[in-house]
DRENTORKOL-3810 file (N, C-alpha, C; in nm, 4 decimals):
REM DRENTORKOL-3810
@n.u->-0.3623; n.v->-1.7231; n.w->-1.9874; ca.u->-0.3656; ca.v->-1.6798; ca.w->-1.8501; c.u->-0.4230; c.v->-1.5381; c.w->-1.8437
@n.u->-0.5174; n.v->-1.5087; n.w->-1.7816; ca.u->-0.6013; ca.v->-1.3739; ca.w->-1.7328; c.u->-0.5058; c.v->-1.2835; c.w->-1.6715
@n.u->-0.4768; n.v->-1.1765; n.w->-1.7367; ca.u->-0.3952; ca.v->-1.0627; ca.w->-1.6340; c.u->-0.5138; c.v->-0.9898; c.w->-1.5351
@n.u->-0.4203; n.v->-1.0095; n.w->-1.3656; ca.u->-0.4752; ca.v->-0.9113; ca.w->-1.2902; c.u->-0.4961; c.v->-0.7989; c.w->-1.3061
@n.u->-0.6862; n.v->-0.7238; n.w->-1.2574; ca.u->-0.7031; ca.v->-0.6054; ca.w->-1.2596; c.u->-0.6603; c.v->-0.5389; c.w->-1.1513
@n.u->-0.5561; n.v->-0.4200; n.w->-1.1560; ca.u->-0.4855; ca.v->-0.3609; ca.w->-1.0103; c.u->-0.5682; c.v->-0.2301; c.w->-1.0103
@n.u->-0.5893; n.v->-0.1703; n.w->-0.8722; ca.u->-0.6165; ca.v->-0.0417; ca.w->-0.9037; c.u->-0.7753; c.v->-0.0200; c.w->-0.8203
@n.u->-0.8306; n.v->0.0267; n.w->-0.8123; ca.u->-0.9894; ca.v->0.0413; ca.w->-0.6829; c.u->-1.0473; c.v->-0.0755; c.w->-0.8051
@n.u->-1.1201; n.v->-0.1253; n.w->-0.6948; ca.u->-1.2544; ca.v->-0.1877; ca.w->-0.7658; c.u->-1.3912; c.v->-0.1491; c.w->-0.7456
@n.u->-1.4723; n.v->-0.1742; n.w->-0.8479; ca.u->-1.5806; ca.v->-0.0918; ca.w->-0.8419; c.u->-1.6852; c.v->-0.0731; c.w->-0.7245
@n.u->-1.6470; n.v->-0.2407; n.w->-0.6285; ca.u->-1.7150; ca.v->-0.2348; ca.w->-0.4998; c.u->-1.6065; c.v->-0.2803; c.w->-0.3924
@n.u->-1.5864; n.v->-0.1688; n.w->-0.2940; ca.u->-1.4795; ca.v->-0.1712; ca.w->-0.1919; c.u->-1.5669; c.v->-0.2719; c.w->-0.0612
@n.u->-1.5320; n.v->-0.3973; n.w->-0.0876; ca.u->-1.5922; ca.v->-0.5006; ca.w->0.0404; c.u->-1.5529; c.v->-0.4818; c.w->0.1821
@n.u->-1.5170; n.v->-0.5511; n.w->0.2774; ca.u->-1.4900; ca.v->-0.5666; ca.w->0.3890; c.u->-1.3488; c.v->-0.6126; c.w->0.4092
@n.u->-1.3227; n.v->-0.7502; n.w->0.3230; ca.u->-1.2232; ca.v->-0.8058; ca.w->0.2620; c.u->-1.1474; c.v->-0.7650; c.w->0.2101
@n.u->-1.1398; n.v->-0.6365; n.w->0.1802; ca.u->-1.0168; ca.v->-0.5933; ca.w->0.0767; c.u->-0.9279; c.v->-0.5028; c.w->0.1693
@n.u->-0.7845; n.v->-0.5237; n.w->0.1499; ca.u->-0.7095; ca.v->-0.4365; ca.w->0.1913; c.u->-0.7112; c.v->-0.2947; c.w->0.1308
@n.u->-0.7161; n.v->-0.1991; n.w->0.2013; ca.u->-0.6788; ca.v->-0.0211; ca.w->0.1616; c.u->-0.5701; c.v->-0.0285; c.w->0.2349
@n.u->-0.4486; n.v->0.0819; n.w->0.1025; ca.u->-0.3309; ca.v->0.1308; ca.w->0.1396; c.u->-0.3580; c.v->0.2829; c.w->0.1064
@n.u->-0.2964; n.v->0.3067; n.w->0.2265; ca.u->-0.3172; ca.v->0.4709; ca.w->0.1912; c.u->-0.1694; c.v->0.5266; c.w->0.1333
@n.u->-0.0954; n.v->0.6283; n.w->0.1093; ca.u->-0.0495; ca.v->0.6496; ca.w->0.1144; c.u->0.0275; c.v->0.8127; c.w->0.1039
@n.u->0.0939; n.v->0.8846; n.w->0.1846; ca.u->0.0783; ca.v->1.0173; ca.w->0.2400; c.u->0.2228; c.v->1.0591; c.w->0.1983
@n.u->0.2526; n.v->1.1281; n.w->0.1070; ca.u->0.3739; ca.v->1.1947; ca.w->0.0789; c.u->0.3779; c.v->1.3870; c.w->0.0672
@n.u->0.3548; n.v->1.4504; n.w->0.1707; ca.u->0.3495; ca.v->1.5960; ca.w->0.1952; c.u->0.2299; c.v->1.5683; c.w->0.2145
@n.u->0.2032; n.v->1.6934; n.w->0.1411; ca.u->0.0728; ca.v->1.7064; ca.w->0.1008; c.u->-0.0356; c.v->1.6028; c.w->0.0406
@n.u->0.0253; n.v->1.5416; n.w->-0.0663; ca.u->-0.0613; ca.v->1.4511; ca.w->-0.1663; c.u->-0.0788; c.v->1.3111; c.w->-0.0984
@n.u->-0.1974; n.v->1.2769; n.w->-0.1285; ca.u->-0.2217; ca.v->1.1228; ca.w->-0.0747; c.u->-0.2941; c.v->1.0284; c.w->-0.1620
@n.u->-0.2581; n.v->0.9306; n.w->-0.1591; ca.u->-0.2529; ca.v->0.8184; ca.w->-0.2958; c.u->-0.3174; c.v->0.7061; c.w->-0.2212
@n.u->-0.4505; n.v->0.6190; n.w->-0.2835; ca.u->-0.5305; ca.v->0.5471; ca.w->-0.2300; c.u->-0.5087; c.v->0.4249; c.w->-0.3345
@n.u->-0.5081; n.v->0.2800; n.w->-0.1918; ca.u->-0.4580; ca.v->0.1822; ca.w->-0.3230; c.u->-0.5695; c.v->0.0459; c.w->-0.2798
@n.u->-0.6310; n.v->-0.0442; n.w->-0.3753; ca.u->-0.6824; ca.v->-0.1582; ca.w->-0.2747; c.u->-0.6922; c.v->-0.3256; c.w->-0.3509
@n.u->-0.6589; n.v->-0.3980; n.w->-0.2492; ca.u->-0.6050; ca.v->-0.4933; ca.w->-0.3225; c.u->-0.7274; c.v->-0.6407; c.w->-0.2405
@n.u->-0.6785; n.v->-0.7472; n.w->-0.2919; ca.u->-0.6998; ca.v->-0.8734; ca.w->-0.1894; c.u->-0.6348; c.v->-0.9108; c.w->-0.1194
@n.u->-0.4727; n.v->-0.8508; n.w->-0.1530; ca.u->-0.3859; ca.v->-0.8618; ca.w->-0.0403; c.u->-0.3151; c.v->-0.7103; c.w->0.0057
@n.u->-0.2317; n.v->-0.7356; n.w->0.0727; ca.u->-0.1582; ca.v->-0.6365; ca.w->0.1102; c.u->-0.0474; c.v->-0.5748; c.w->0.0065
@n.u->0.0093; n.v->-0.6568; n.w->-0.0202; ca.u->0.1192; ca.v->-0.6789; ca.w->-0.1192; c.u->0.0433; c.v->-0.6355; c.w->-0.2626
@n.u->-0.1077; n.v->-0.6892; n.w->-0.3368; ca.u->-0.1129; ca.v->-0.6498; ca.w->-0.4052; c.u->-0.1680; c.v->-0.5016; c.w->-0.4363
@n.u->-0.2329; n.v->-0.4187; n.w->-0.3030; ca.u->-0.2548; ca.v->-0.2879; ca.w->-0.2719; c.u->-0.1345; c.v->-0.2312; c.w->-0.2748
@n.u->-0.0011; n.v->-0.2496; n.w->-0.2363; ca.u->0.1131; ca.v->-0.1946; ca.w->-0.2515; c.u->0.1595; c.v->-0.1823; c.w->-0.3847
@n.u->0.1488; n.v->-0.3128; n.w->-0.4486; ca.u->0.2045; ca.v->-0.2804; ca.w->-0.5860; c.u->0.1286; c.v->-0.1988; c.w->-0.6607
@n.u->0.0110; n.v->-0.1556; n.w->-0.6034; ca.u->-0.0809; ca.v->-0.0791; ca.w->-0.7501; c.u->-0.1055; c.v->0.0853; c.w->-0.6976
@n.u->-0.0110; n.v->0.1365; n.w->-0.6067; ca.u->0.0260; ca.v->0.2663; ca.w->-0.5497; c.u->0.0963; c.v->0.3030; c.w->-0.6731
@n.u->0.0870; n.v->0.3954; n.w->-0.7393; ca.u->0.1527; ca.v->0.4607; ca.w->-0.8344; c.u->0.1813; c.v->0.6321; c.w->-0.8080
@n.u->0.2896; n.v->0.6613; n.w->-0.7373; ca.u->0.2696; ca.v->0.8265; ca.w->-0.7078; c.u->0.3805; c.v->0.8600; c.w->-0.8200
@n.u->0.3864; n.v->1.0172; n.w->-0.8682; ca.u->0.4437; ca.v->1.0458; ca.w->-0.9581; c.u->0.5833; c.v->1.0418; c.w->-0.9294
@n.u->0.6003; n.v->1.1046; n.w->-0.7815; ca.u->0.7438; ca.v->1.1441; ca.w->-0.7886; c.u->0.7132; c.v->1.1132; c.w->-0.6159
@n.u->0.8993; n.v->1.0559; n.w->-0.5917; ca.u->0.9046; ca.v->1.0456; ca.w->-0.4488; c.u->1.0163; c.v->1.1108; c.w->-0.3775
@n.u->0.9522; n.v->1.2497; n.w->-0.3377; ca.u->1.0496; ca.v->1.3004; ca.w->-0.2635; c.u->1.0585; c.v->1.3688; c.w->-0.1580
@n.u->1.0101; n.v->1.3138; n.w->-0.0883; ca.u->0.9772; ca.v->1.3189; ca.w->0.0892; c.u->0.9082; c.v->1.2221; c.w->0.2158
@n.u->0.9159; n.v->1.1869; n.w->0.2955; ca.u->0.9700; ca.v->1.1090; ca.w->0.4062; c.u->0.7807; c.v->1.0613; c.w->0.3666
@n.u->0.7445; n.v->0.9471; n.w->0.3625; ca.u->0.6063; ca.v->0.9166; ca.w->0.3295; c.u->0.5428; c.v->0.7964; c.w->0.4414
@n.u->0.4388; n.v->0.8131; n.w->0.4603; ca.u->0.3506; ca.v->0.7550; ca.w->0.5564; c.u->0.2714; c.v->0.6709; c.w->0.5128
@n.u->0.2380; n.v->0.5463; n.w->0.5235; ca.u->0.1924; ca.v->0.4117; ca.w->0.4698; c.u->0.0815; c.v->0.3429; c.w->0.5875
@n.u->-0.0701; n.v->0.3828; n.w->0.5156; ca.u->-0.1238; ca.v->0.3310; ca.w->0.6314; c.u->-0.2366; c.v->0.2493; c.w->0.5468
@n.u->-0.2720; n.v->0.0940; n.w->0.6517; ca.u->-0.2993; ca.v->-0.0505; ca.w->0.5989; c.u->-0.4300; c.v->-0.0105; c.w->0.6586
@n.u->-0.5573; n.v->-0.0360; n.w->0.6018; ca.u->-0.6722; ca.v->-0.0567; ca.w->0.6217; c.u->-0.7303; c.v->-0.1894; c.w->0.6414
@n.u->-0.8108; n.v->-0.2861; n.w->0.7158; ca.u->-0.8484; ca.v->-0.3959; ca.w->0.7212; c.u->-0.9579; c.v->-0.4353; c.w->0.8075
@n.u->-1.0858; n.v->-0.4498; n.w->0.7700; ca.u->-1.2085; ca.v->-0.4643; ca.w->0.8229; c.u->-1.2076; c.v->-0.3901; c.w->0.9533
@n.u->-1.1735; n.v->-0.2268; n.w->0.9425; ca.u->-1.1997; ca.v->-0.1549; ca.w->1.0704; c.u->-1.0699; c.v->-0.1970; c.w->1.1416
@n.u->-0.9890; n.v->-0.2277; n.w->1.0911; ca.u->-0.8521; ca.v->-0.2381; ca.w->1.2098; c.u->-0.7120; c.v->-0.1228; c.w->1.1354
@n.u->-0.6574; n.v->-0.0625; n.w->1.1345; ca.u->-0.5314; ca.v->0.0315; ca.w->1.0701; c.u->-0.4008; c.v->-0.0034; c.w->1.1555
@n.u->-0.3003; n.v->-0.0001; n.w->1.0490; ca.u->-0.1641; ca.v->0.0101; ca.w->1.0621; c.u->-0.0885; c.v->0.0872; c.w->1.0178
@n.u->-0.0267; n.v->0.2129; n.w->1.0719; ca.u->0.0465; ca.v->0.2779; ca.w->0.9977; c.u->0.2314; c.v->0.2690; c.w->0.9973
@n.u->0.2995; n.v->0.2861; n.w->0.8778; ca.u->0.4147; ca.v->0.3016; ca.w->0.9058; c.u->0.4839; c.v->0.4418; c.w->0.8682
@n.u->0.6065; n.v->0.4690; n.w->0.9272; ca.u->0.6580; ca.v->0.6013; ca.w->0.8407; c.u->0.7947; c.v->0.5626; c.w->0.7431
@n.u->0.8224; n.v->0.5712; n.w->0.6586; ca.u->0.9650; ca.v->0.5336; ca.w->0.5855; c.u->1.0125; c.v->0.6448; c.w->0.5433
@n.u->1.1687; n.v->0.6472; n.w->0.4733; ca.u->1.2269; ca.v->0.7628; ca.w->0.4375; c.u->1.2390; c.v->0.7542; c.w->0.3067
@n.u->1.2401; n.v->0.8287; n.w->0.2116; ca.u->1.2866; ca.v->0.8406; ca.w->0.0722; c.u->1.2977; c.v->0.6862; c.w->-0.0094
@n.u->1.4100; n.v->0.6469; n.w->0.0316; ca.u->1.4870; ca.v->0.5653; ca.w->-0.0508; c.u->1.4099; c.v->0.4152; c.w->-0.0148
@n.u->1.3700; n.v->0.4107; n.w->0.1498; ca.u->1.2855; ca.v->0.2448; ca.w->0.1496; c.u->1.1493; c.v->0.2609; c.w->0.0471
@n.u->1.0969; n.v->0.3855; n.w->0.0570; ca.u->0.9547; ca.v->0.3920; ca.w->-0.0158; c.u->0.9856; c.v->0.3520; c.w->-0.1381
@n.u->1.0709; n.v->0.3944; n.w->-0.2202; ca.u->1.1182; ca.v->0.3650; ca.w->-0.3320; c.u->1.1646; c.v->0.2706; c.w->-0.3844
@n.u->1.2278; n.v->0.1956; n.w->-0.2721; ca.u->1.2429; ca.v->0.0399; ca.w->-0.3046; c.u->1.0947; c.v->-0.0462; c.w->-0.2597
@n.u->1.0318; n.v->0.0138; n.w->-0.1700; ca.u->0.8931; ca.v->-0.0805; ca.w->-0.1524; c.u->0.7915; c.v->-0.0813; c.w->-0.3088
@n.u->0.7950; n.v->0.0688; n.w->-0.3530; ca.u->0.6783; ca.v->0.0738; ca.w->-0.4457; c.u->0.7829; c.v->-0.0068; c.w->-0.5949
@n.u->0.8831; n.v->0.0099; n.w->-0.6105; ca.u->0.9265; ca.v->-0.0960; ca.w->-0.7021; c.u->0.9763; c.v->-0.2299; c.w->-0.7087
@n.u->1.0146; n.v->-0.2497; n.w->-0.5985; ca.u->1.0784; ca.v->-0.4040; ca.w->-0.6036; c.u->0.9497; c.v->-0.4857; c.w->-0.5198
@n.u->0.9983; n.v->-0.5937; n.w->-0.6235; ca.u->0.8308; ca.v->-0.7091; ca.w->-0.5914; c.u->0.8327; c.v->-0.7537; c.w->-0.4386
@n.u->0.9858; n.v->-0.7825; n.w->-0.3880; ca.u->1.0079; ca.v->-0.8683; ca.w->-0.2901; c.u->1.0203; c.v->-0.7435; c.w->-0.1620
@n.u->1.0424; n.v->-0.6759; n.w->-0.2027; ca.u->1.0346; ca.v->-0.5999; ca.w->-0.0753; c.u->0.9348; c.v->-0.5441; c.w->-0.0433
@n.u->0.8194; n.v->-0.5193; n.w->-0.1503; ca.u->0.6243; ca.v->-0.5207; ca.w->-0.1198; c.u->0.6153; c.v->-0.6067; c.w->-0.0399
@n.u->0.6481; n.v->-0.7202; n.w->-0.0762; ca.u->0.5684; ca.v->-0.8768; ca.w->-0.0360; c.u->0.6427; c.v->-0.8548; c.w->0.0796
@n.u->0.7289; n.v->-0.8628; n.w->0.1815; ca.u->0.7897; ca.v->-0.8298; ca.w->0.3043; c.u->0.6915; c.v->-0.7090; c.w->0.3620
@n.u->0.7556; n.v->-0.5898; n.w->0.3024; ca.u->0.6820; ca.v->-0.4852; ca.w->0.3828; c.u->0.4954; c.v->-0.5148; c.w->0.4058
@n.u->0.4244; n.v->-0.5668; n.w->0.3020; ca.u->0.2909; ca.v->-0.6178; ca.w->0.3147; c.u->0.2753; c.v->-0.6957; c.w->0.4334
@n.u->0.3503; n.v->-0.7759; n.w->0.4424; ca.u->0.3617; ca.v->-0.8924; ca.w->0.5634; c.u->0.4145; c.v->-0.8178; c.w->0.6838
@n.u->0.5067; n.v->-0.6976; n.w->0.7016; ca.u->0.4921; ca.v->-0.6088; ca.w->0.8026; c.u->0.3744; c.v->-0.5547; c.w->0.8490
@n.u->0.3162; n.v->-0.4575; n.w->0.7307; ca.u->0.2097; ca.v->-0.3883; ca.w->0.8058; c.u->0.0738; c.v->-0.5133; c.w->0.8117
@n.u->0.0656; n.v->-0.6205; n.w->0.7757; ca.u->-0.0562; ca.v->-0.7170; ca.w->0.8360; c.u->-0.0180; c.v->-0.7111; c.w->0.9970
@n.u->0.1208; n.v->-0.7597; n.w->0.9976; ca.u->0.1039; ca.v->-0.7799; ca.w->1.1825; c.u->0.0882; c.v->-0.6610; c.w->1.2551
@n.u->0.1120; n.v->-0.6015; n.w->1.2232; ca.u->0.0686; ca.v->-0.4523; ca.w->1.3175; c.u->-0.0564; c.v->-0.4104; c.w->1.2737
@n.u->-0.1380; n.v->-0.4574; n.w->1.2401; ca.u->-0.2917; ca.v->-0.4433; ca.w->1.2520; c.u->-0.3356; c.v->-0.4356; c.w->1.4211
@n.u->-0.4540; n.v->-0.3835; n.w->1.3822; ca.u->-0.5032; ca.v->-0.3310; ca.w->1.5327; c.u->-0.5935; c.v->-0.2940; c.w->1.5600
END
């Protein structure tokens, strides 16, 4: 079985989801085929302040704001990506 490549790809299409992601100052760029898999391949060093999550999709954006502890359960737990992913699709716009 082929392991997935996570992480930018060398050509950013139309099709691909961008996750941004905004913690203070620093901002962390993620892009996937899905939503869920742009989330999982966000890697910031350290999380410790209120962070801003915004969904890119053929010219349409969604942003959310979370606090500490959801970000932290979004960027590690599988099932709560795959939820929150499926949040920010419907609030596309």
């Amino acid at each position: 079985m082929e392991k997935r490549k996570r992480g930018r790809p060398k050509e950013v299409g139309m099709d691909m989801y961008s996750v941004t992601l905004s913690l203070g100052d620093r901002t962390y760029k993620a892009y996937g085929t899905t939503a869920h898999e742009a989330l999982l391949s966000l890697k910031p060093e350290k999380i410790s302040s209120k962070a801003v999550f915004t969904l890119e999709y053929n010219g349409k954006t969604a942003a959310f704001s979370k606090n500490v502890f959801m970000t932290r359960r979004i960027l590690t737990n599988n099932m709560s990506a795959l939820v929150f992913g499926r949040n920010l699709m419907m609030r596309l716009k």
